[in-house]
N, C-alpha and C positions, 0 to 999 in steps of 0.2 A: 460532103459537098459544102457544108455553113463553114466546118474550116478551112479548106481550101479557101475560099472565098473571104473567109476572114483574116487568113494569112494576106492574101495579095493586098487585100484591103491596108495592112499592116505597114506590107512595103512599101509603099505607095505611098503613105504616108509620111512613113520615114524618109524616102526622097528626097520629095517636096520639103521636109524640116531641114535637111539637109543641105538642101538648092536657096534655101531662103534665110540660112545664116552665110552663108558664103556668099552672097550678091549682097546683104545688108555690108559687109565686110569690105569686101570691095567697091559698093558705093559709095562706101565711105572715105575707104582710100584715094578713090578719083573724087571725092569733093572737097578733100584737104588737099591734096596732089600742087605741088608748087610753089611759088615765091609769093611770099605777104608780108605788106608793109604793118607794121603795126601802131594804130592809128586812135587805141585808148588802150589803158594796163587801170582797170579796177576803179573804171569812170570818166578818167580824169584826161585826157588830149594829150597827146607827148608834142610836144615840138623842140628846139635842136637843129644845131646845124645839119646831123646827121637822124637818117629816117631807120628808125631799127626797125630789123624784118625778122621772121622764121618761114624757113623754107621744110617741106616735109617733100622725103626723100621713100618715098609709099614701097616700091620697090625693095629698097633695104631697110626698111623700121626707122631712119634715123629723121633727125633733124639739127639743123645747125641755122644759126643767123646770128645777126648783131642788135646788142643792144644800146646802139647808140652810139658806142668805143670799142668797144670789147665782145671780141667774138666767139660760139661758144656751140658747144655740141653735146649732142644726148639722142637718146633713143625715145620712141615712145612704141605702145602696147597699146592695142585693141583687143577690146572684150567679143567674141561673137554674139554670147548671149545676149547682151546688152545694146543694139544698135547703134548708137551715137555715143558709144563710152571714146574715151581718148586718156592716154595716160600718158605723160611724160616724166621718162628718169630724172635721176640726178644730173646736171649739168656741167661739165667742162668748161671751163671758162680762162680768156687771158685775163692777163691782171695791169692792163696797163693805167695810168692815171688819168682821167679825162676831166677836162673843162665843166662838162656837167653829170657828176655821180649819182644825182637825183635820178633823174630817166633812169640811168645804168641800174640803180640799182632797186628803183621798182619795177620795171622789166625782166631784172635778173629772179627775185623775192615770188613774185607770179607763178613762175615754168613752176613748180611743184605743185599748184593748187588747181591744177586743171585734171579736170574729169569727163569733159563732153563737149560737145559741139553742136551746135546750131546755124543754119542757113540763115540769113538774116538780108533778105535782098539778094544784094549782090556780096554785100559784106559775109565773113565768117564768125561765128563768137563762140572764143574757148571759158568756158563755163568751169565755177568750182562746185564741190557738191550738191551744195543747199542751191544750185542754179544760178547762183549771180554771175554777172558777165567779169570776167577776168581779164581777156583781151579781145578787143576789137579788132577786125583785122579787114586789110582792102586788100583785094588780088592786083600783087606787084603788074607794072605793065613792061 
């Protein structure tokens, strides 16, 4: 009878572990879900004629947006284990010449050092290991 009982007990458990990485997972997915301006890269304010964004595309892993000139695409990975992990690949990128390469290219320098996300208000913040904010981000309108 204890093992019976402590089987189900088992399953039951495992479920529930089970139900509770796949909603962290997909929480996650609909709280990054969409267009975001990027509105600091590693402290510092972008400004620019042009407003660079990344957009995550949760449905198919990708992500694509502009940094400023030059637009560019990559993938990212979520951890289940890990709640608020966030990975993104290596990045695709044009290479065209632009007015201001500064933005472009601390915007561009960033996309690899991101590991996690945090809610931050209304704002997003893609975080690097050690937690510091990498990018600040506003939900495009």
């Amino acid at each position: 009878m204890e093992k019976g009982l402590f089987g189900i007990l088992a399953m039951f458990v495992s479920v529930l572990l089970m139900a509770s990485c796949g909603s962290s997972k997909q929480g996650l997915s609909s709280l990054i879900s969409g267009r975001w301006n990027i509105a600091e890269v590693n402290g510092e304010k972008v400004t620019g004629e042009k407003t660079p964004f990344i957009e995550f595309n949760t449905a198919e892993g990708r992500v694509h947006g502009n940094a400023g000139c030059n637009n560019f695409n990559t993938a990212f990975k979520l951890d289940p284990s890990k709640p608020l992990s966030l990975k993104l690949l290596p990045a695709a990128s044009t290479m065209m010449a632009c007015p201001d390469m500064d933005t472009e290219t601390k915007v561009m320098r960033a996309l690899e050092s991101v590991s996690s996300v945090k809610k931050a208000g209304s704002a997003l913040q893609l975080l690097d290991k050690e937690g510091a904010v990498v990018y600040l981000l506003e939900k495009a309108l």
